[in-house]
N, C-alpha and C positions, 0 to 999 in steps of 0.2 A: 569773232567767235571765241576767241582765245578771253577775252576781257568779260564777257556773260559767262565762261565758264569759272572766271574765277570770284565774279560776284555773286554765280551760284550756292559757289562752295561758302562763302561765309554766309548766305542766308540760311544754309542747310545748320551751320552751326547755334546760330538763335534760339531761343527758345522764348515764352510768353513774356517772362520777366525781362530776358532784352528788350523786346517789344515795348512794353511799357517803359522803359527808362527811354528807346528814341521817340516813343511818341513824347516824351515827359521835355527836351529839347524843344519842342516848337512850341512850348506854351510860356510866355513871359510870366514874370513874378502875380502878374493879376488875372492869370489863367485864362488869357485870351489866343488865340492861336498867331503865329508869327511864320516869317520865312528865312532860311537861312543860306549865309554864304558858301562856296566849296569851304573855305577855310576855318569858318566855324562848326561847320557840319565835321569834318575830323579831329578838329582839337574836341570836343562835346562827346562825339562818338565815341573816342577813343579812352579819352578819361570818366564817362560815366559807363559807358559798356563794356570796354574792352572785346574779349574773342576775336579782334581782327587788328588785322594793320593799318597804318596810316594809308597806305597805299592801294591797300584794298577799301578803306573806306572813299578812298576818292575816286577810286573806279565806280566804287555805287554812285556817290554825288552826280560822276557824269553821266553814267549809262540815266540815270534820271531825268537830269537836265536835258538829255539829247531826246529821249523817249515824249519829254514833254511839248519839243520843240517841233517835233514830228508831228505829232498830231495835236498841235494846237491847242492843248486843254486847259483851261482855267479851270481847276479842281477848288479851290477854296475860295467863295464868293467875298467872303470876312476877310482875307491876305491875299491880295492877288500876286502872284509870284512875279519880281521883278526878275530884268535879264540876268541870268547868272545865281539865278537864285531859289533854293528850293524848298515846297510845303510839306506837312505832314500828307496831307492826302496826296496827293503826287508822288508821295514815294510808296504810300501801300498801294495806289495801284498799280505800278512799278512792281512792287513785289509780286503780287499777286495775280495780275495780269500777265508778266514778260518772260518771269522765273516760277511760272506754276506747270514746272515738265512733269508734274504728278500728274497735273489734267491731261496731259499727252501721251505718258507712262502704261497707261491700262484703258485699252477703249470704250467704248458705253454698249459694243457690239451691237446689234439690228436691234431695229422696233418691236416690241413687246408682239405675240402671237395669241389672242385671245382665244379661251374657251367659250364655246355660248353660256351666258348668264345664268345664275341661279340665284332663282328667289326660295329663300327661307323661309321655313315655317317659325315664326315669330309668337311667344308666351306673352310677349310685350301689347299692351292696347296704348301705351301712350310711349314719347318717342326716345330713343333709345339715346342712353349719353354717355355709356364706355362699354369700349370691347376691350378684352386683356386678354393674353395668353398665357398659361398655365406652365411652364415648362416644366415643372416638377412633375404634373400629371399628363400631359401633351392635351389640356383643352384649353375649351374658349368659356371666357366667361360674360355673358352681359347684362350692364342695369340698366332696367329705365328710370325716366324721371319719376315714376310713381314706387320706385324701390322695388321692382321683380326681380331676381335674378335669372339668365336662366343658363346653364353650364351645358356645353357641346364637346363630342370629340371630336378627334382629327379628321373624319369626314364630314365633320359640320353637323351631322344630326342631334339632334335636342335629347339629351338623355336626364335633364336635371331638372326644377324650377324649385325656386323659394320664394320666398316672402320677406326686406327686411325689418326685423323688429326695430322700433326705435318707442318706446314707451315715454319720448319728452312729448312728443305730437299724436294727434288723432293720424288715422289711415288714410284716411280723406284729405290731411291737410300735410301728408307726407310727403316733400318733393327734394328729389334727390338730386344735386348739382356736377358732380364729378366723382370717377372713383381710381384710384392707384394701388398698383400690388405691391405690397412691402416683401420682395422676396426673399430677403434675407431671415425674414425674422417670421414669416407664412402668415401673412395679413393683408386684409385688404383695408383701407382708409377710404372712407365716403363720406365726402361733404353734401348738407342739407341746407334749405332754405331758412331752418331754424336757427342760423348762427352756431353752426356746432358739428365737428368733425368726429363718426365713430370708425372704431378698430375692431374688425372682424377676424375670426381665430379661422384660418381653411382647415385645420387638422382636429376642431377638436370633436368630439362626440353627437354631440349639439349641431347640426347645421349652420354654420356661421354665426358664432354666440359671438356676444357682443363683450369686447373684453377692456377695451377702455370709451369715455365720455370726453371727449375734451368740448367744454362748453362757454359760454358768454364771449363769443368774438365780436368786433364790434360791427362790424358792416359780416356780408352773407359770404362766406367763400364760394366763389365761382369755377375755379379751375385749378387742378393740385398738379404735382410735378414730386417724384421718388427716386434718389438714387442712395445707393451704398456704393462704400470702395471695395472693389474685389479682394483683395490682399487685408482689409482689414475691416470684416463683416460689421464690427461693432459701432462702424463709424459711417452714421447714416445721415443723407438731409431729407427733408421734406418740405415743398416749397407751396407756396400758398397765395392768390390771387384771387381778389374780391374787387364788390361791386363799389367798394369805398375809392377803387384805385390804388390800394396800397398791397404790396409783395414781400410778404412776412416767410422767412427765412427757419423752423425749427432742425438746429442741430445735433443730434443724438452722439453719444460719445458711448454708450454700452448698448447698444440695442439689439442682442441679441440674450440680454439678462431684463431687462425689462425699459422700454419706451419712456415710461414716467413714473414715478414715486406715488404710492396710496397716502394722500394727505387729507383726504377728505372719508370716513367711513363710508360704506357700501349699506344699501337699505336692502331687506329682505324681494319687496318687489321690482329691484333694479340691483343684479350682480356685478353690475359692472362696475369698474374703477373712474370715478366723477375726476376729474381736469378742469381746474379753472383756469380760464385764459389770463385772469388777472393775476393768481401764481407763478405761471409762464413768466409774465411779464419780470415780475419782480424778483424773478431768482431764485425762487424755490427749489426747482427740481435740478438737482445736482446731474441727475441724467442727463439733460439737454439743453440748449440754450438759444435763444431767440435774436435775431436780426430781418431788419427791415426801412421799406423806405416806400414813400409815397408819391413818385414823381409819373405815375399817372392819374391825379387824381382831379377833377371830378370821375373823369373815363371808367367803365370797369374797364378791370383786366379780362383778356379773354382767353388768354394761353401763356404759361408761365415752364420754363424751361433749366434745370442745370446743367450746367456745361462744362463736366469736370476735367479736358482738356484746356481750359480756360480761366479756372477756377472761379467761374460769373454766373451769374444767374443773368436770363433770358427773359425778358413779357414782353407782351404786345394789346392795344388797345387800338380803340375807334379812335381816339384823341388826334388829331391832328401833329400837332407840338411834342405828342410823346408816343407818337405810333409803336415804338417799339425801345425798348430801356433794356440796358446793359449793364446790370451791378456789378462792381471788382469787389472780390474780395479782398482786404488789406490784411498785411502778413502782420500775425500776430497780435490779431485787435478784432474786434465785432463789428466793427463798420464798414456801410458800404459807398464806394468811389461810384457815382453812377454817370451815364454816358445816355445821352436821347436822342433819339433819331427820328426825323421827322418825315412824314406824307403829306398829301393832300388830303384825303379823307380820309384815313385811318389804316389797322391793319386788324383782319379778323383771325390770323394762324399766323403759325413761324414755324420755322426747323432749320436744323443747323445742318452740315455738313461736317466730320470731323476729320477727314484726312485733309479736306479741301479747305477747310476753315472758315465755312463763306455760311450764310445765315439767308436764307428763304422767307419774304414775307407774303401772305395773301392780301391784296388791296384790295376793299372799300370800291375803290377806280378802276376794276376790274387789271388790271397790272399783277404782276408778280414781280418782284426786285429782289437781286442779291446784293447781298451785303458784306463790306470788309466788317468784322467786330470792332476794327482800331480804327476805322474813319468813319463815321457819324455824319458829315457836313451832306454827303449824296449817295447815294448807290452805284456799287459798281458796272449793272447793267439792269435794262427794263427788259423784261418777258413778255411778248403781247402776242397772246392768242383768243384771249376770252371776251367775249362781249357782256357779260355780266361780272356781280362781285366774285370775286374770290374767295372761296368758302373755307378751303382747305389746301395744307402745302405738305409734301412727305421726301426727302430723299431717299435714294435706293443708294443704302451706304456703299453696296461692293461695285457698285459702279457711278460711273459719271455723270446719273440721272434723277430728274425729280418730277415727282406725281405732283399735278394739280386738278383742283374740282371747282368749277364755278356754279353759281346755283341758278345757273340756266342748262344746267345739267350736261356739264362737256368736260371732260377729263383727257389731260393733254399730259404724253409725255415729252420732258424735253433733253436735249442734249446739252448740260450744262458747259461741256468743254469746248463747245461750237455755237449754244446760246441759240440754237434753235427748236424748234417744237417738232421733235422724231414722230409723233401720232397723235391721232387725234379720234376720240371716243364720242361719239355722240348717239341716239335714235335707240340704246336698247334701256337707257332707266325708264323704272316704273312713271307714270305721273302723278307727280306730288306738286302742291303748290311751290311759288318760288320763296314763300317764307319757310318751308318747311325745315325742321331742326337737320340737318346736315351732318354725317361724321365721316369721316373714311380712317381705314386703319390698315395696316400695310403691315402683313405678316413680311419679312422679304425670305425666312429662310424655305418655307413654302412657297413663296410667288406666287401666292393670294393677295385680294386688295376686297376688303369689307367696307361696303357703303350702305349706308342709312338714312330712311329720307321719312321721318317723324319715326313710325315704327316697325316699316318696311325695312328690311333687310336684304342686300342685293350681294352675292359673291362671286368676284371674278377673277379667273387663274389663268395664269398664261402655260401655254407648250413648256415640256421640258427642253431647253438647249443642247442640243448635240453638237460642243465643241467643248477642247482641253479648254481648261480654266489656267492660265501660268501667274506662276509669283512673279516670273522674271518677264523684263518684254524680251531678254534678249538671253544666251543659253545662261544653265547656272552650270558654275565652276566649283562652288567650295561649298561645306556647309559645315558651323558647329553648333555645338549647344554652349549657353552660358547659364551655369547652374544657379551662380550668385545671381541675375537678372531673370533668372526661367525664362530667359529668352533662346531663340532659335537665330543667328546668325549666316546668313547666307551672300554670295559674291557672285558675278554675274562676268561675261566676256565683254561689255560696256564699263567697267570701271565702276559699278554701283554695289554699295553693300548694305541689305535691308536689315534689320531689327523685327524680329516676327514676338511677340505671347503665343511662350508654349500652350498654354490652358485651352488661347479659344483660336491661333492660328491670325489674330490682327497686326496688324503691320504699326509699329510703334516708331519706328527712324528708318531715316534713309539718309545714304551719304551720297553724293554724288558726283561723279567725276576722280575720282579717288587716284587714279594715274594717268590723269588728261585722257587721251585716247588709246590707251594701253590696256587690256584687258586684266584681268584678277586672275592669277593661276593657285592660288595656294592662300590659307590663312593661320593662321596660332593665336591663341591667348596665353597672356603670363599666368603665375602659379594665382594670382592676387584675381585674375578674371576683370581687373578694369582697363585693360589694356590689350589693345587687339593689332596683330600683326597682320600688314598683307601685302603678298610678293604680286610685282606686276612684271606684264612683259617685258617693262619699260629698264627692265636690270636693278629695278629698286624695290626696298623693303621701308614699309611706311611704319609708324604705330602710331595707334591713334586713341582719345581717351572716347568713353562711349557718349559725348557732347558732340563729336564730329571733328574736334580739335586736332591736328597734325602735330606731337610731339617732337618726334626723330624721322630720318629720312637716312636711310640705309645704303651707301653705293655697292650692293652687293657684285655689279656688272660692271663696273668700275668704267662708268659711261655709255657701255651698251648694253644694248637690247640682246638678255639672254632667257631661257626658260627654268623659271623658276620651280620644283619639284615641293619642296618639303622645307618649311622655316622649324629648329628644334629649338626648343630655349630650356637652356638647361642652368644651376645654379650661376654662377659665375660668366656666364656665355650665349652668343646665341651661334649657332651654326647653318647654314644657306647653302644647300645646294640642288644640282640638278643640270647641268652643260658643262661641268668639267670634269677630271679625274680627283683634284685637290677641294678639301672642303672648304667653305670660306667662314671664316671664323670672326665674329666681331663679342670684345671682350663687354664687359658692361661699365668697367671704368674709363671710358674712352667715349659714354654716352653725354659728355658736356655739353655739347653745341648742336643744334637742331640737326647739323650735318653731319653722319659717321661714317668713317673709311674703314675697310675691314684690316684686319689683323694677320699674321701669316701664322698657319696652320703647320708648325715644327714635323708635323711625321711624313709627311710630303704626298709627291704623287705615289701611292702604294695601289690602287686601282687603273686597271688597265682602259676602262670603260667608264661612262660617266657616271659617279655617283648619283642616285635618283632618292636614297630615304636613308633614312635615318634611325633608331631606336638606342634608348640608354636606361640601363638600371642600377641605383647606386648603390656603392658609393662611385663608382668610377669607369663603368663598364658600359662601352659604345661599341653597338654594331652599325656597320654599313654596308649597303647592297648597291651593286651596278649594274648599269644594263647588258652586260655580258655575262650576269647571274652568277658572279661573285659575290660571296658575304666576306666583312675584315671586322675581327674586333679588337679592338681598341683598348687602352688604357686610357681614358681623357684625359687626366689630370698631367700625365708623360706625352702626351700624343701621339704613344708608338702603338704600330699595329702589332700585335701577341699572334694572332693565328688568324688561316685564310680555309675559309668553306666553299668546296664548289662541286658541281653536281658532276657524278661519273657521265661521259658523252654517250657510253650504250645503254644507261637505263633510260625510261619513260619516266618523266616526271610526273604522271599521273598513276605509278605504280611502285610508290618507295621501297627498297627492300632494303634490308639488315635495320639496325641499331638507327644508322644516321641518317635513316628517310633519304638514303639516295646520294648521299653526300659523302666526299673525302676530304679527311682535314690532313691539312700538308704545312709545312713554312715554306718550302719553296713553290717555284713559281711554275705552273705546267703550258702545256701549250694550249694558244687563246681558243680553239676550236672545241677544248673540253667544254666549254659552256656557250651555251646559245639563250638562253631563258634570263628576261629584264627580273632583277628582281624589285618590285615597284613599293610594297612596303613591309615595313620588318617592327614588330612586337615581342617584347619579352613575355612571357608567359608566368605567372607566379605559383611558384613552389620546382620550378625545374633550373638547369643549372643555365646559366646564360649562352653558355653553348649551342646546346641540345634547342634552347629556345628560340635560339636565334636561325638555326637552320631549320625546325621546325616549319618555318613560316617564308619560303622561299616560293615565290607567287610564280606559276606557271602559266602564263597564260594560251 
């Protein structure tokens, strides 16, 4: 146990670009895949990767080796792993498989609770090929293949219809291929049969005017893909999948000031801004810039994906050979590193999972398979519930679940952490042929699931859950905010310390095992915020960089297990206490060695009770409270204590009276029986005198 928990911990510290440098080890100089020894496996590890030890990489080699030997697997049909010796596929499924306690972490709880079905009244006569949500206005919006729109609210009823203009084509020969909400910038993009993608304006006067043309693409786009970076709106992709087989990459760098450049004038009977693809190409628009690659091609593409935990783009196709491709992007360059994964008869959807990192495809062979994104040669398991093809694949991100549709019309949920099929939907869709166009779309924050079967529209919602939802599986102990990260910071009595986004509440890291089996009582950040303190049962003080890295290791309990209250770090020092009368004092020029011994604290035991908090305001002034509801303050810089606060024994501490809210300041010492009340924590207050402040704040509980 002891040896998984410490090959946990360095897989917790990885990140993508580690990834890629271990998978970059098993490929020989001619980029064929290879196996490696223990002892090449840590010399490679360690000087292309580093973030770990020799010692810790050679517990990964064997927990691998042993894992593989157990269950018998030949994972790479091209290297088949000789004794003692290991492949790249064998160690992501290692990864992924052995150390995935995030699949275990948060349960997928019970089987989906259906509403009975509602068929919608549909504007649409032919068959419907995007539904989007609106979050700026809370509707739906949908097109069909003949260009209708039609906009619903949140209780689904039809409050809108339009029509779209596209003046390159008749009405008649208008066929609409896909459509994506540009939310950043309040646009929709829809690709046509005519080779040619238009940008509709949601805000402006005009019902969806049409505000750019981008035109002459070579094959037909079939399938688009929209994201932006949160943090920096202007920097948009828009991803693009045609019947050529090739996945054209357009990257926006100001798209919030305008998408494309007017290089071409505007004609009286068409306003809109003309885009020629063959500008695109050749660099024109200093706006944005273009990448791409054709490695499904004859195949169309049927679904095209970004994955900006990944930094890759995502397709999938009928093709055999290229069912599903994996472009890297390369740092610093426009090209892309592509990856092919192969089926038997192709794949018609995908979806990724992002906490899980596994990638969902819909078989042709009626199959569903997940996928490592870093192993290609096979999949990591088969899903087999459906008797027909696989039409559609959706995760339900805040759980460990994915939606599938076959178009023999059976909708299975399944339990990805256990790989079995939780329920099974069948006998209430309309009847539609089995060619019929196909969508389903997966509100999750309502727990709607919108299906579409040509131009029938079916909506089904499940019960609302009556259970607490937890961050933690296990209690939380600590929480802060990190301003610099706008992250939210939180520790748990299991040793775990999650990474939450303030903005939307998503869980961005996790550390794991943090004091082996020692629970988290306390945490600190330095003045800088890249540096996170935390006190474990275990009598020690960790800090760690926010990579997961273990810097310094603190013997505040100087070998035992003591209870840790309150870590303070102050310029020159950090101070730990909480089980003794004396504070323990560890200097900052004595942080050399991973290992730090504390310091002696000159003004001695001055507390009769154990110190439990701390507060300081400078240039030099420390208070401290104990749990026998003494305040002492301090000179830091001297380490004597100036003067002692403690509460008169006849008054009520929930009724202050005089000047000093209840309090008498003395030098000497009175009898221990005058105070009864912990005081747990202490704040200076600003604009009052450090005093006054300090005894202000004397917790009664």
């Amino acid at each position: 146990m002891g040896t998984m928990m410490e090959v946990a911990q360095l897989e917790s510290r990885l990140n993508v670009e580690d990834y890629k440098k271990l998978q970059g080890l098993f490929l020989d100089s001619s980029g064929a895949s290879r196996s490696l020894s223990r002892d090449e496996f840590v010399d490679r590890a360690c000087s292309s990767v580093g973030r770990g030890s020799r010692e810790e990489y050679g517990l990964l080699f064997d927990c691998v080796a042993v894992t593989e030997g157990q269950r018998g697997l030949i994972l790479d049909s091209d290297a088949v792993r000789e004794r003692g010796r290991v492949a790249w596929t064998g160690l992501c499924a290692f990864l992924t498989l052995e150390l995935s306690e995030k699949l275990k972490s948060s349960g997928t709880g019970p089987a989906p609770r259906w509403k009975p079905p509602r068929s919608l009244a549909c504007p649409h006569r032919d068959p419907v090929r995007k539904v989007l949500y609106l979050q700026s206005s809370a509707q739906y919006l949908t097109v069909s293949q003949g260009g209708s729109l039609g906009l619903r609210d949140e209780d689904m009823s039809l409050v809108h219809t339009r029509r779209l203009q596209n003046s390159t084509v008749t009405a008649k020969d208008l066929w609409v291929t896909d459509m994506v909400l540009l939310h950043n910038v309040q646009k929709i993009a829809v690709s046509f049969t005519s080779k040619e993608l238009c940008f509709y304006d949601l805000l402006s006067k005009q019902d969806f005017s049409c505000k750019y043309k981008l035109q002459g693409l070579k094959f037909t786009p079939w399938c688009l893909d929209y994201w932006a970076d949160p943090s920096l709106p202007d920097q948009a992709v828009l991803t693009i999948g045609d019947t050529g087989g090739q996945v054209t990459v357009l990257c926006f760098n100001s798209a919030q000031i305008s998408l494309f450049e007017r290089l071409v004038p505007r004609t009286d009977s068409d306003p809109a801004d003309v885009v020629l693809w063959e500008d695109l190409v050749k660099g024109k628009h200093c706006s944005c810039y273009i990448m791409s690659h054709q490695a499904h091609e004859p195949a169309w593409v049927r679904r095209v994906r970004y994955l900006p935990s990944l930094e890759a783009f995502a397709s999938c196709s009928t093709g055999p050979q290229s069912s599903m491709v994996i472009s890297w992007r390369e740092k610093d360059s426009r090209r892309l590193r592509v990856s092919s994964f192969s089926t038997q008869r192709g794949v018609l959807d995908m979806d990724h999972h992002r906490e899980l990192n596994v990638i969902a495809t819909a078989g042709v062979d009626h199959a569903v398979l997940l996928w490592n994104p870093y192993a290609s040669s096979r999949p990591l398991c088969v899903l087999s519930a459906h008797a027909g093809p696989v039409a559609a694949v959706r995760f339900v991100q805040t759980k460990q679940q994915l939606l599938s549709f076959s178009k023999d019309k059976v909708l299975c949920v399944w339990d990805v952490c256990n790989r079995r099929c939780e329920h099974r939907l069948t006998g209430v869709f309309p009847d539609a042929r089995d060619d019929a166009h196909t969508l389903l779309f997966l509100h999750e924050e309502r727990r709607r699931v919108l299906l579409s079967f040509n131009s029938l529209l079916l909506l089904l919602e499940t019960t609302e859950e009556e259970k607490t939802i937890s961050s933690h599986p296990h209690p939380a102990t600590c929480v802060l905010y990190n301003s610099l990260f706008r992250q939210v910071v939180s520790s748990d009595s299991a040793s775990s310390v999650i990474c939450w986004l303030a903005d939307t509440g998503q869980k961005v890291k996790q550390f794991r095992r943090c004091h082996g089996n020692a629970g988290i009582s306390t945490m600190a950040l330095d003045g800088t915020q890249t540096r996170l303190f935390t006190a474990g049962s275990d009598g020690e003080v960790k800090v760690w960089d926010f990579n997961g890295r273990c810097l310094h290791t603190m013997n505040a309990g100087l070998g035992r297990a003591v209870a840790i209250t309150q870590v303070l770090l102050l310029k020159r020092s950090i101070l730990v206490m909480g089980w003794d009368r004396i504070l323990t004092v560890f200097h900052l020029h004595s942080f050399s060695q991973p290992s730090v011994e504390p310091s002696e604290w000159s003004g001695g035991a001055q507390h009769r009770g154990h110190v439990l908090c701390a507060a300081f305001q400078p240039p030099q002034t420390l208070a401290t409270g104990s749990d026998d509801g003494e305040i002492i303050v301090w000179n830091n810089s001297t380490e004597k204590a100036l003067r002692r606060l403690r509460l008169h024994a006849e008054h009520d501490c929930t009724k202050p009276q005089g000047n000093y809210l209840g309090f008498q300041s003395s030098s000497t010492d009175t009898d221990e029986s005058e105070s009864r009340h912990a005081v747990t924590r202490l704040l200076f207050i600003p604009g009052r005198t450090s005093v006054a402040a300090a005894a202000a704040l004397l917790y009664c509980p």
